[in-house]
C-alpha positions as CSV (number, residue, x, y, z in Angstrom):
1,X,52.0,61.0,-15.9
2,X,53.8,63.4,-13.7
3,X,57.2,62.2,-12.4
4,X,56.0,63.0,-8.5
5,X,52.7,60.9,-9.1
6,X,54.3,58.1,-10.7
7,X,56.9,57.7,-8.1
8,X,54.0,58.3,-5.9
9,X,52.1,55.4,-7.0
10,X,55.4,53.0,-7.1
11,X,56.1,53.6,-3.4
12,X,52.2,52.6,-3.0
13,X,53.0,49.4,-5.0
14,X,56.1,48.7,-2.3
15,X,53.6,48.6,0.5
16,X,50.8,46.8,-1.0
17,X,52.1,44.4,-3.6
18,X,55.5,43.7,-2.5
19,X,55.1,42.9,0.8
20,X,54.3,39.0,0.6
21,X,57.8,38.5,-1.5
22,X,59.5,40.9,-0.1
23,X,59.5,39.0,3.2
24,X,60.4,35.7,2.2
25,X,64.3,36.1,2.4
26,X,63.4,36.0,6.0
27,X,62.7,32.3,5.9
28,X,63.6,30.6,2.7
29,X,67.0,29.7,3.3
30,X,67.0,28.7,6.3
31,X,64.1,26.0,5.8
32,X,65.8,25.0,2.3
33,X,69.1,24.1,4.1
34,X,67.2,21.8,6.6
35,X,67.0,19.5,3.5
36,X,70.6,20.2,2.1
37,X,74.3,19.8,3.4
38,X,75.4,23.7,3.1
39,X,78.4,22.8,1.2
40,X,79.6,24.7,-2.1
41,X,77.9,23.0,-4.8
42,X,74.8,23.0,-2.9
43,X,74.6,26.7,-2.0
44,X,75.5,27.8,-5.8
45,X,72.7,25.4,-6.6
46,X,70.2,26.6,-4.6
47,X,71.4,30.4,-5.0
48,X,70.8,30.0,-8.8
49,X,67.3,28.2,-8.4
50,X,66.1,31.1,-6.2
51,X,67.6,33.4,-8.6
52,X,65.8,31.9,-12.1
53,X,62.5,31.1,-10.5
54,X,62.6,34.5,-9.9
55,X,63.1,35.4,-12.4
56,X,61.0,32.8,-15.2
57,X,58.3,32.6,-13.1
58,X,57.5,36.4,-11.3
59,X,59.3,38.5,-14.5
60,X,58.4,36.5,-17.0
61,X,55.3,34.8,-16.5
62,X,53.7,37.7,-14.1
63,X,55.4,40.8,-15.1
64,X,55.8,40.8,-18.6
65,X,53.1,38.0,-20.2
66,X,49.7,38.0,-17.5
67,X,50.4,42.0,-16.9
68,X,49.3,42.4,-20.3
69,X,46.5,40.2,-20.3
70,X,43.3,42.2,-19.7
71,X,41.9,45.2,-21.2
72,X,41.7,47.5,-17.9
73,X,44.9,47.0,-16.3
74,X,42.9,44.4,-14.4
75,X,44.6,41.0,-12.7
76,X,43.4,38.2,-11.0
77,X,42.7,34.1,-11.7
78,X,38.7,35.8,-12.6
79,X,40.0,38.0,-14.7
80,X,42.0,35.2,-17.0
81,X,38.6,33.5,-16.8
82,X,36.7,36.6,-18.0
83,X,39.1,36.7,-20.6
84,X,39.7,33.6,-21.6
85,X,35.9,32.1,-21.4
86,X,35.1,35.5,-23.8
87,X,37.6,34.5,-26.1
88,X,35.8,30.7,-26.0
89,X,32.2,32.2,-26.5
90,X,29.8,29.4,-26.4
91,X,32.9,26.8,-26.2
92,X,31.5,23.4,-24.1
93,X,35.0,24.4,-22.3
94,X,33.5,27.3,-20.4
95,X,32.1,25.3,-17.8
96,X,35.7,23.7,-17.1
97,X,37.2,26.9,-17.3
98,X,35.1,28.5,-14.4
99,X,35.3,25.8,-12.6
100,X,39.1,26.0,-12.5
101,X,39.1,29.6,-11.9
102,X,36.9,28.9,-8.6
103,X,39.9,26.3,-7.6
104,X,42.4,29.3,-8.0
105,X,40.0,31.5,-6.3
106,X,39.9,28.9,-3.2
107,X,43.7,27.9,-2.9
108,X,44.4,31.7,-3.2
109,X,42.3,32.0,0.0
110,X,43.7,29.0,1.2
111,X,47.3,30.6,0.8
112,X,45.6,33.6,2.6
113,X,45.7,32.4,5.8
114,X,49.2,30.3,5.7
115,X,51.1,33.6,4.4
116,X,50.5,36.0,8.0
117,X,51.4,32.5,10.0
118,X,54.4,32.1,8.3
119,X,55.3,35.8,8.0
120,X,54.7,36.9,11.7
121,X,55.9,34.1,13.4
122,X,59.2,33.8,11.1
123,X,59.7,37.7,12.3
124,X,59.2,37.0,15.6
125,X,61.5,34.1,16.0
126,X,64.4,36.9,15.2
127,X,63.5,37.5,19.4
128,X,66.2,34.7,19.7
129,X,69.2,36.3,18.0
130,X,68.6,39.7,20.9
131,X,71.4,39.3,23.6
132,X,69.6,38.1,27.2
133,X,66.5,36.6,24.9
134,X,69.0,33.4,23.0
135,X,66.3,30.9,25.5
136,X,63.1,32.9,24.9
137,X,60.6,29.5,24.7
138,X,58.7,28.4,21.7
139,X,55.6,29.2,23.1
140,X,56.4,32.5,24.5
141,X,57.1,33.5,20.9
142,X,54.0,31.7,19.9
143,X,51.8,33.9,22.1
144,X,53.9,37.1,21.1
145,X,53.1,36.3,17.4
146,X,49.1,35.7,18.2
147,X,48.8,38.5,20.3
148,X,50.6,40.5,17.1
149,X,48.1,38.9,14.5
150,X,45.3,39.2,17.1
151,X,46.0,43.3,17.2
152,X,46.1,43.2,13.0
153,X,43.1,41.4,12.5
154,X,41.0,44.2,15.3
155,X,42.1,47.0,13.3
156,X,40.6,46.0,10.1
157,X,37.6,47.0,11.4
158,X,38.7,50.5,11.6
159,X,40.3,50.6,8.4
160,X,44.5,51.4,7.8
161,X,43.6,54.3,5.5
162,X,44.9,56.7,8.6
163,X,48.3,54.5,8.4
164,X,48.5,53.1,4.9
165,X,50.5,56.7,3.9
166,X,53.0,54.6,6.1
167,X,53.0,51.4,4.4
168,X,55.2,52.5,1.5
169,X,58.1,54.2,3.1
170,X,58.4,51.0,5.5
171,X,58.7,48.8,2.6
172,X,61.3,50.9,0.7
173,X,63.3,51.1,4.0
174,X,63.5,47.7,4.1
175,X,64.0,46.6,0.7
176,X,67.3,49.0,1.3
177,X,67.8,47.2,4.4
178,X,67.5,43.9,2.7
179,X,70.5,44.9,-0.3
180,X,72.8,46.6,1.9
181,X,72.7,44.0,4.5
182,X,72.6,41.1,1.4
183,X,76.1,43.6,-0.3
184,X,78.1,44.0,2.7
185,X,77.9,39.7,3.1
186,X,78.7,39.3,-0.4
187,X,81.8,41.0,-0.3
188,X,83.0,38.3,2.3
189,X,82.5,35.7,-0.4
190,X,82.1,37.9,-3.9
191,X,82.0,34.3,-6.2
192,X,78.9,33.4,-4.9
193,X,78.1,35.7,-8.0
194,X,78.7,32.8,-10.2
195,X,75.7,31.3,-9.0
196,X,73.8,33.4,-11.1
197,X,74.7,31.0,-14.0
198,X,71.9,28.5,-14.7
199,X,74.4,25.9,-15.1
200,X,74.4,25.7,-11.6
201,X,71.0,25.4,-11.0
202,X,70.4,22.3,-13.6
203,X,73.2,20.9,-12.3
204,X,72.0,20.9,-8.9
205,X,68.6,19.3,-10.1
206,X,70.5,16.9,-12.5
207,X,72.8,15.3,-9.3
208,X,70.5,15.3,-6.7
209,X,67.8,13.4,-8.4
210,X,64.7,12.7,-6.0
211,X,66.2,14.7,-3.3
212,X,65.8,18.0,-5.7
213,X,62.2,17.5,-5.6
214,X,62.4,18.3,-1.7
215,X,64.4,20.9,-2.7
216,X,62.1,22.5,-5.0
217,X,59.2,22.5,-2.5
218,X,61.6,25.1,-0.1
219,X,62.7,27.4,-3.0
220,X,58.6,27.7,-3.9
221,X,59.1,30.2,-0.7
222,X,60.9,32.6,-2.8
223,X,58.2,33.1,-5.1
224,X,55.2,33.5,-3.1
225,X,53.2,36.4,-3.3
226,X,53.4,36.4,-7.4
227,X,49.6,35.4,-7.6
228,X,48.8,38.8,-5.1
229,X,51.3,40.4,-6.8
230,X,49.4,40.0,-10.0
231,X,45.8,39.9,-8.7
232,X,46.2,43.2,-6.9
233,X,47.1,44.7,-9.8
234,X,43.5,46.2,-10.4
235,X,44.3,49.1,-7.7
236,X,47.4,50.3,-9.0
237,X,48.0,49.4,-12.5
238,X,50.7,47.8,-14.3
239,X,53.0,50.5,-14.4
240,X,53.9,50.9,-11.0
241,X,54.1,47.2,-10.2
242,X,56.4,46.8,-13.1
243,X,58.3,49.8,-11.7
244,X,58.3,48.3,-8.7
245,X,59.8,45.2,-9.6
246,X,62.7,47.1,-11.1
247,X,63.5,48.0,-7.1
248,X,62.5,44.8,-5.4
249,X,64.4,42.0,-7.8
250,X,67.7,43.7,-7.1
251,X,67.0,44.1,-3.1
252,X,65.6,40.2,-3.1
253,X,68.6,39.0,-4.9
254,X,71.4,40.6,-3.0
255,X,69.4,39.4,0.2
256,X,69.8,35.8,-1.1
257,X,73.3,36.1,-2.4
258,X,74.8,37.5,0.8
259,X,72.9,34.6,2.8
260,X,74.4,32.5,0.4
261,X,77.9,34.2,1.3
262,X,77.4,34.0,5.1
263,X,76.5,30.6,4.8
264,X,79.8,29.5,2.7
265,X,81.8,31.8,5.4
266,X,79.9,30.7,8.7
267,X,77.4,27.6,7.8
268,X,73.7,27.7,8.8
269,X,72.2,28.8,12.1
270,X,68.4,29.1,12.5
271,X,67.3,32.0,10.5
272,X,69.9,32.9,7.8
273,X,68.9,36.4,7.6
274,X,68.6,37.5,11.1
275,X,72.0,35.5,11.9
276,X,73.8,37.6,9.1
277,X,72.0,40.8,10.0
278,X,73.5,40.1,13.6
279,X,77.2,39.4,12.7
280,X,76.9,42.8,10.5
281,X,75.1,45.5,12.2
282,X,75.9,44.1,16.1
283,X,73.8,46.7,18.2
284,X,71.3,47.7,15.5
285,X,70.0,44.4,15.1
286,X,67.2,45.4,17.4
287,X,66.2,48.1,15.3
288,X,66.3,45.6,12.0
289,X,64.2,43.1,13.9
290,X,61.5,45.5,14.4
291,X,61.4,46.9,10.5
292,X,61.1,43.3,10.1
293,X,57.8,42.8,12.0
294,X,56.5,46.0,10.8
295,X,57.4,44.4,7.2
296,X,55.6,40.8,7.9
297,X,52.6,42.5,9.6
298,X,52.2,45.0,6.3
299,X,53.0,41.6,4.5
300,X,49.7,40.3,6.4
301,X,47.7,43.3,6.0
302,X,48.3,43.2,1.8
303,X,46.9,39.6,2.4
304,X,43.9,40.4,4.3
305,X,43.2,43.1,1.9
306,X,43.6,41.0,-1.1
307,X,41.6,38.5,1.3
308,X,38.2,41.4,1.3
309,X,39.1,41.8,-2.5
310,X,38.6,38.6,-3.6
311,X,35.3,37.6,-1.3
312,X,34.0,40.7,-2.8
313,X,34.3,40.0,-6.5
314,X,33.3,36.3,-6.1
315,X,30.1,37.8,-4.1
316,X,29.8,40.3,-7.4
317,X,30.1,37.6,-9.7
318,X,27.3,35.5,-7.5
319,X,29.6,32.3,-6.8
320,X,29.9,32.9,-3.2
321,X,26.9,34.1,-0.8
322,X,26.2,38.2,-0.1
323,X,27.9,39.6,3.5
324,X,27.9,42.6,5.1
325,X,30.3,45.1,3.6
326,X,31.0,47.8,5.6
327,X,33.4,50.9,4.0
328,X,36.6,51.9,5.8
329,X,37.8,55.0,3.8
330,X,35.5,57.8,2.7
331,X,38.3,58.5,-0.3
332,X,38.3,55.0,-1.3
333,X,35.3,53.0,-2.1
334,X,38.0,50.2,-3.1
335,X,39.0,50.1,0.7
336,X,36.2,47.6,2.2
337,X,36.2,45.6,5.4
338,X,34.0,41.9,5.8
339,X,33.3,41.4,9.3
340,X,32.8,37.6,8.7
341,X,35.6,37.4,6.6
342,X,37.7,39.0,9.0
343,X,37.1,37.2,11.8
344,X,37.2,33.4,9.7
345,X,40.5,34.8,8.7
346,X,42.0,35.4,12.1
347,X,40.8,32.2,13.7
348,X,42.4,29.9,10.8
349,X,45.8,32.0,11.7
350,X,45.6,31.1,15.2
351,X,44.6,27.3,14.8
352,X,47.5,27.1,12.1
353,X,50.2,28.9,14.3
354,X,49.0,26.2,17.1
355,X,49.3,23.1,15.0
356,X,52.9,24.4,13.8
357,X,54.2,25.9,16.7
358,X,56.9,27.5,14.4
359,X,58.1,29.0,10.5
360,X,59.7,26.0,10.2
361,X,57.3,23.8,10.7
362,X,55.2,26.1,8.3
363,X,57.7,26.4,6.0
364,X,57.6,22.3,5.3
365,X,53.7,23.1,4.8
366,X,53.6,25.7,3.0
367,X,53.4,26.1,-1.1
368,X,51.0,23.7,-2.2
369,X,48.4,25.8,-2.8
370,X,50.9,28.6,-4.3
371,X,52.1,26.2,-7.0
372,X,49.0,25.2,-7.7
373,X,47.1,28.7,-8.5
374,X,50.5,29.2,-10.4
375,X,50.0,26.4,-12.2
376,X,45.8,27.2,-12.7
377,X,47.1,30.5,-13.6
378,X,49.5,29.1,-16.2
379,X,47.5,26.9,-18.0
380,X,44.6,29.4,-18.7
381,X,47.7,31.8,-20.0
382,X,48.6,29.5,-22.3
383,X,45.0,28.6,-23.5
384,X,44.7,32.2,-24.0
385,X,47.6,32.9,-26.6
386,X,46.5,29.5,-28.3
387,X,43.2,31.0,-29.2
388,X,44.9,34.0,-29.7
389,X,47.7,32.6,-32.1
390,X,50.7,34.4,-30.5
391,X,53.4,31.8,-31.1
392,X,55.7,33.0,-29.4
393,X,54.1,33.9,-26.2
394,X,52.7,29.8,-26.2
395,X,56.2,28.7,-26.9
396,X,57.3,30.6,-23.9
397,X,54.3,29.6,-21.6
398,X,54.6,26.0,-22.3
399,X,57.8,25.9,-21.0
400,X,56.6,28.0,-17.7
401,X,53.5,25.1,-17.7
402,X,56.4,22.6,-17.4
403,X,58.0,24.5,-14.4
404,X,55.1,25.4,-12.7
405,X,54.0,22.0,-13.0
406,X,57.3,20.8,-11.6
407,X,57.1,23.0,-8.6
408,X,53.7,21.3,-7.8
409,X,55.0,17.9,-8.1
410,X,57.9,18.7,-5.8
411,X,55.4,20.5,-2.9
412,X,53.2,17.1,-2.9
413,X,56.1,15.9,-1.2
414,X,55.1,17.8,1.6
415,X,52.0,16.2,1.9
416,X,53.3,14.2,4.9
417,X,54.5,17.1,6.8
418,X,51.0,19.2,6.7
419,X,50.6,20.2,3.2
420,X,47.5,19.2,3.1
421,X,46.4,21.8,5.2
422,X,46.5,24.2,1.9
423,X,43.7,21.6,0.2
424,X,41.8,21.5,3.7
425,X,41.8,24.7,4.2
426,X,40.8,25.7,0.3
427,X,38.2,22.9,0.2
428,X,36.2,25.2,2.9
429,X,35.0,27.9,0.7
430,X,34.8,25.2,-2.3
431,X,31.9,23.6,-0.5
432,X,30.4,26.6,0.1
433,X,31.3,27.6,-3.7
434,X,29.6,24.8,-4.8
435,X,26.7,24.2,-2.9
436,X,25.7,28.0,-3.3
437,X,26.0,27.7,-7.5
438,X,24.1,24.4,-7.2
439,X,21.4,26.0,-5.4
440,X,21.3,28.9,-7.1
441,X,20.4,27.3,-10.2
442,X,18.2,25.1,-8.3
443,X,16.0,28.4,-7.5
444,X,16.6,29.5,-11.5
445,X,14.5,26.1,-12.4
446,X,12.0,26.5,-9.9
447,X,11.9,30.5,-10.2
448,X,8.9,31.8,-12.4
449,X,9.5,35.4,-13.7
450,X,6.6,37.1,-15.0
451,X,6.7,37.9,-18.9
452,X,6.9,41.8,-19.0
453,X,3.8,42.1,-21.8
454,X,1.7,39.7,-18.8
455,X,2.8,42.1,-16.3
456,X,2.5,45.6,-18.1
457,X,-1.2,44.2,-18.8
458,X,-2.2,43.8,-15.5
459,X,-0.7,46.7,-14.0
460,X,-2.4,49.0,-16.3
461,X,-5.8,47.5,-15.1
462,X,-4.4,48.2,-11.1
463,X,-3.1,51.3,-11.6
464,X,-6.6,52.6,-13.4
465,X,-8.7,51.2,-10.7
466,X,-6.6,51.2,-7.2
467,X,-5.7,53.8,-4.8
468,X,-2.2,54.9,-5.1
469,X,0.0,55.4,-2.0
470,X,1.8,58.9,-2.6
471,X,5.5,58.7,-3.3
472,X,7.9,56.8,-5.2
473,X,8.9,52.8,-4.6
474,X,11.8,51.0,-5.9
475,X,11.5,47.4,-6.6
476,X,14.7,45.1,-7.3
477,X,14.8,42.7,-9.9
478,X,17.0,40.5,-11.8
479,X,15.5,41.4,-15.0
480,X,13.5,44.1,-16.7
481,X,11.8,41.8,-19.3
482,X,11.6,39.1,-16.7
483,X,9.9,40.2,-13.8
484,X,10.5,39.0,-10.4
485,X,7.6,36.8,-8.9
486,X,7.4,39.1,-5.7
487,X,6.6,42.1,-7.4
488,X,3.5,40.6,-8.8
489,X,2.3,39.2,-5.5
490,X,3.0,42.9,-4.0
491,X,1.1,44.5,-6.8
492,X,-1.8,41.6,-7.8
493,X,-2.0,39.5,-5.0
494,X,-1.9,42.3,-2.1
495,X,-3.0,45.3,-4.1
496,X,-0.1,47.6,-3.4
497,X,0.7,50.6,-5.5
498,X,2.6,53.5,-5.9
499,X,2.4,57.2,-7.8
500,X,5.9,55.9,-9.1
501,X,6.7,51.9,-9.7
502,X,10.4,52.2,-10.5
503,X,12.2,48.8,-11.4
504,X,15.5,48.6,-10.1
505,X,18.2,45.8,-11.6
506,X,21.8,46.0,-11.2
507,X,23.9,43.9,-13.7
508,X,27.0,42.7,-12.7
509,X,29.4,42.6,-16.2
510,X,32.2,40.6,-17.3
511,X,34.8,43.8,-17.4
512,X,36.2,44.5,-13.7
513,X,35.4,48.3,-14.2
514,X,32.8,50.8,-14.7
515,X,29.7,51.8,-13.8
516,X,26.5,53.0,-15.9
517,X,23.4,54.0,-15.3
518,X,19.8,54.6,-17.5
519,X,17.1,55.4,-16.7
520,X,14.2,54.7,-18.8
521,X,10.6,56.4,-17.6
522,X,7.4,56.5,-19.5
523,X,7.1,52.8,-19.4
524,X,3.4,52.9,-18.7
525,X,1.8,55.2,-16.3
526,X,3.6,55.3,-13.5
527,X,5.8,53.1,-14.1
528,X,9.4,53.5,-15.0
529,X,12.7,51.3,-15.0
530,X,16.3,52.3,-13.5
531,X,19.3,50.0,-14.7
532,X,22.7,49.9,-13.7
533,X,25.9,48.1,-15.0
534,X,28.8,47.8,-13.2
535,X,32.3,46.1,-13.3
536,X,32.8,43.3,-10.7
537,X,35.0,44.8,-9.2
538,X,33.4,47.9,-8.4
539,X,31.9,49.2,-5.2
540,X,28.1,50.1,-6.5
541,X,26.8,53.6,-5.0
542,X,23.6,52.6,-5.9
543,X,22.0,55.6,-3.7
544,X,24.0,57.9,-5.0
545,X,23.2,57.0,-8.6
546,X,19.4,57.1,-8.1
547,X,20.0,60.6,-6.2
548,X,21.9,61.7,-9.2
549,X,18.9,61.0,-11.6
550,X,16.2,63.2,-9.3
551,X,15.0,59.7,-7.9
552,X,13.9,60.0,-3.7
553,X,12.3,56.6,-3.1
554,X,10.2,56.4,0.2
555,X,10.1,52.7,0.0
556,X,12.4,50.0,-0.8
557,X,10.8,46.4,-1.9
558,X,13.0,43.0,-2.5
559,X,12.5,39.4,-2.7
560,X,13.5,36.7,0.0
561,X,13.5,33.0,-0.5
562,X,12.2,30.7,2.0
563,X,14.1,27.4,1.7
564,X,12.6,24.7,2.5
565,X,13.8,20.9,2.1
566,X,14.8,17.4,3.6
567,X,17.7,17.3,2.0
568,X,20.9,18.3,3.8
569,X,22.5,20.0,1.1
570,X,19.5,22.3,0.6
571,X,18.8,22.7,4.1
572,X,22.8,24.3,4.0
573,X,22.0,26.1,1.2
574,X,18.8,28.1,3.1
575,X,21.1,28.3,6.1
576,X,23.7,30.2,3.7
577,X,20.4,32.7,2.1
578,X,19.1,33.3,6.0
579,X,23.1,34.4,7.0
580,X,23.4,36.1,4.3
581,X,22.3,40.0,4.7
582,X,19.5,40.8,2.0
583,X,20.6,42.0,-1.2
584,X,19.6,45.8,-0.9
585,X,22.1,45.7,2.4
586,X,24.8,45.1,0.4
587,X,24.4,48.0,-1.1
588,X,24.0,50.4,1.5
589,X,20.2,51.7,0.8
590,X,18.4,53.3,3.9
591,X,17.6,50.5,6.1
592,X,14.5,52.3,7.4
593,X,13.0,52.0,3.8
594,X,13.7,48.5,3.6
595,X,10.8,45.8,3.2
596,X,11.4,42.1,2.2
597,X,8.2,39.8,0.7
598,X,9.0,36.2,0.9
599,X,8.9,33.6,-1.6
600,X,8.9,30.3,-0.2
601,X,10.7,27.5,-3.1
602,X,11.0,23.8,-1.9
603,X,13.9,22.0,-2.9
């Protein structure tokens, strides 16, 4: 790769992978020294935690073990499932594999809408340290930070691919910002270098006993943003990430070890960073504090991004309902925006910023369901270099299982103070999860495909003896050799034929990329069959592919189910199908083409 493109790509990375990380010195300090007297030993201790969490959990497990996990350059908790249930086969584990992949998928989102909260109101609480503004209310600052998320979330629908160019250069800028800020406070107190030592960090665990725990659950806030870091992956590639992290550690560290300095010089006052920033740069503080908010709201946007990315490979991979995709770059297919999503999104960021008024308050929330898709994400590591008899690697991991583990045992502590809020919040699109696969196989029992030898018999009989309607119709289906019910009642029941009977059936793979087409005619008269395989992460073009193979449909049939039941499960389950747009919508075919025949199933 040419130097230019690869240093292309890395400033990419800054922008949208680093951006959740990359904005925690903002906050972690601070909300770890509401726990801790800001003495010596204690700063050293925490300075060193912060420094080998870093560096065991983001380097080592992320960076140099799950980056090389996949075949694609591909990340993600589904990928590790792909992976690991492929390595399993028919293993009676698979079932408990997937179903702890969909846990990671929902404390991800879960995570999704604590981590713009946290980051824009943290930001915006830097208002305070402005001369004139020291008395600027909590809920003044509350409404500045809505208003701020309110403006994010109403762009989506445009798309950032106009400012995204942007995204990359802001990061870098502050990532500078963040070491030469973090340098110049070092040299106040230069032996806060010694903290680097993990000595100090077990000996801060070892003396403070219970009270470390507490401890633990603020330093989590150093390392968030490691699952996106690694699930987002799949757009960039592992090289610049990697690259990336090269730049970032350094900028991250030297942020924490000049708090840590400015703290042993001055002691705590509200937010470490901004207070530092102030007593170093005086009159360009202003200027910092809005780099700041431009980083948290780029923080957010990588979020909501990651946010659309995962809805739409659960929706690929059939775990969660179909919605309405609509595509916000016409470079990048990748680039998609979910209305529903979207808007969800926004209004669990408001209630959250309501119910904690401020980062603090968040802060003593938030990690819960970080540790534990760290944890999720851990364990299926492991499992995967048991199977695959890499000693070494297992050695390593079971030690990372341990610490991860640790770090979720220290956030239950947080229960009390609104933790919980990560389970509630991740037990939403659980239930829907859930009741969608449970109803989905429900239809599987009760669906009755037609045998393709039954079918090709009959349509040979109608296709001799009917009247054919001119043009070409394409007809969805699951299965080629297992015909869906509708397209029998269309053809037998109501006498409806074509010149050309084209089956359509899209197969969604295991692998997260690639997309192949066949097209098989001349399977009777007539009739012919048009197959496509994609990745689940891709973005299927189906209308482009059938234009590609000479196809110009003039109508477009698919099934709907008709749900019908007393129970209430069910009845939410229909609810779910009717919300849901039909199948071909998802994939952008003519709407004007478009007829549904509906099957009715009672449940």
């Amino acid at each position: 790769m040419f130097p230019a493109v690869a240093e292309s790509r890395v400033l990419k990375a800054l922008g949208l992978v680093f951006g959740d990380i990359g904005t925690s010195p903002i906050y972690t300090i601070g909300i770890i020294l509401l726990a801790l007297v800001p003495n010596e030993d204690n700063i050293f201790g925490i300075i060193s935690l912060i420094f080998w969490s870093l560096f065991l959990i983001i380097t080592v497990q992320y960076v140099w073990i799950a980056m090389h996990v996949g075949t694609k350059g591909e990340g993600g908790t589904i990928v590790l499932k792909e992976v690991l249930t492929d390595l399993l086969k028919n293993s009676p584990l698979v079932p408990y594999i997937s179903l702890l992949a969909i846990v990671g998928v929902c404390l991800f989102m879960g995570d999704g809408v604590i981590t713009p909260a946290i980051s824009i109101l943290s930001a915006v609480e830097g208002i305070r340290l402005v001369p004139g503004l020291e008395e600027t209310s909590g809920t003044v600052l509350l409404l500045i930070a809505a208003t701020i998320a309110i403006c994010l979330f109403a762009l989506q629908r445009k798309g950032t691919d106009s400012i995204s160019w942007a995204f990359g250069p802001v990061m870098a800028v502050w990532f500078f910002s963040l070491s030469l800020t973090g340098l110049i406070s070092l040299a106040s107190a230069p032996h806060i270098l010694l903290a680097l030592s993990p000595h100090y960090a077990l000996g801060f665990l070892l003396e403070n006993g219970i009270t470390s725990l507490i401890v633990l659950s603020a330093i989590v806030l150093c390392i968030t943003g490691g699952e996106a870091l690694y699930a987002d992956m799949g757009h960039l590639g592992r090289e610049p990430i990697v690259k990336g992290w090269y730049f970032v550690f350094p900028a991250l560290m030297l942020s924490y070890l000049g708090q840590g300095a400015f703290v042993l010089e001055h002691g705590p006052s509200g937010t470490v960073l901004f207070s530092m920033v102030s007593s170093i740069i005086g009159p360009l503080y202003i200027p910092f504090l809005l780099l700041s908010i431009c980083a948290t709201i780029i923080a957010s946007q990588a979020m909501i991004s990651g946010m659309f990315s995962i809805v739409y490979q659960a929706m690929t991979t059939r775990i969660i309902p179909k919605m309405k995709i609509d595509y916000t770059s016409s470079a990048l297919r990748s680039q998609i925006y979910i209305d529903t999503v979207n808007w969800l999104l926004l209004m669990a960021v408001l209630l959250v910023m309501a119910a904690f008024q401020s980062s603090e308050h968040l802060g003593a929330a938030y990690g819960l369901a970080v540790t534990g898709n760290m944890l999720i994400s851990a364990f299926m590591l492991l499992l995967i270099f048991v199977i695959k008899r890499n000693f070494l690697k297992t050695g390593i991991l079971c030690a990372l299982l341990g610490i991860n583990l640790t770090f979720f045992i220290a956030c239950l502590t947080k229960l009390p103070h609104g933790a919980y809020w990560s389970f509630l919040l991740a037990l939403i699109p659980f239930i829907i999860i859930m009741i969608f696969i449970q109803g989905q196989q429900k239809l599987r029992s009760l669906f009755r495909p037609i045998p393709f030898e039954e079918f090709i018999d009959k349509y040979h009989q109608l296709y001799r003896e009917s009247c054919k309607i001119s043009g070409a119709a394409l007809y969805f289906t699951s299965d080629i050799r297992s015909v869906s019910p509708y397209i029998g009642q269309i053809f037998f029941q109501n006498n409806i034929i074509y010149k050309q009977n084209i089956l359509v059936s899209v197969r969604i793979k295991g692998y997260p990329f690639g997309v192949t087409s066949d097209y098989q005619e001349g399977l009777a008269e007539g009739l012919s069959a048009f197959i496509v395989e994609a990745g689940y992460m891709e973005i299927v073009d189906i209308e482009h592919l059938l234009r590609e193979r000479g196809i110009f449909e003039k109508t477009i049939f698919y099934g709907i189910e008709n749900i019908i039941s007393d129970r209430m499960v069910w009845n939410l389950f229909g609810l779910m199908k009717k919300a849901s747009p039909p199948f071909v919508q998802f994939y952008s075919l003519p709407p004007e083409k478009i007829h549904g025949v509906v099957t009715r199933f009672v449940l």
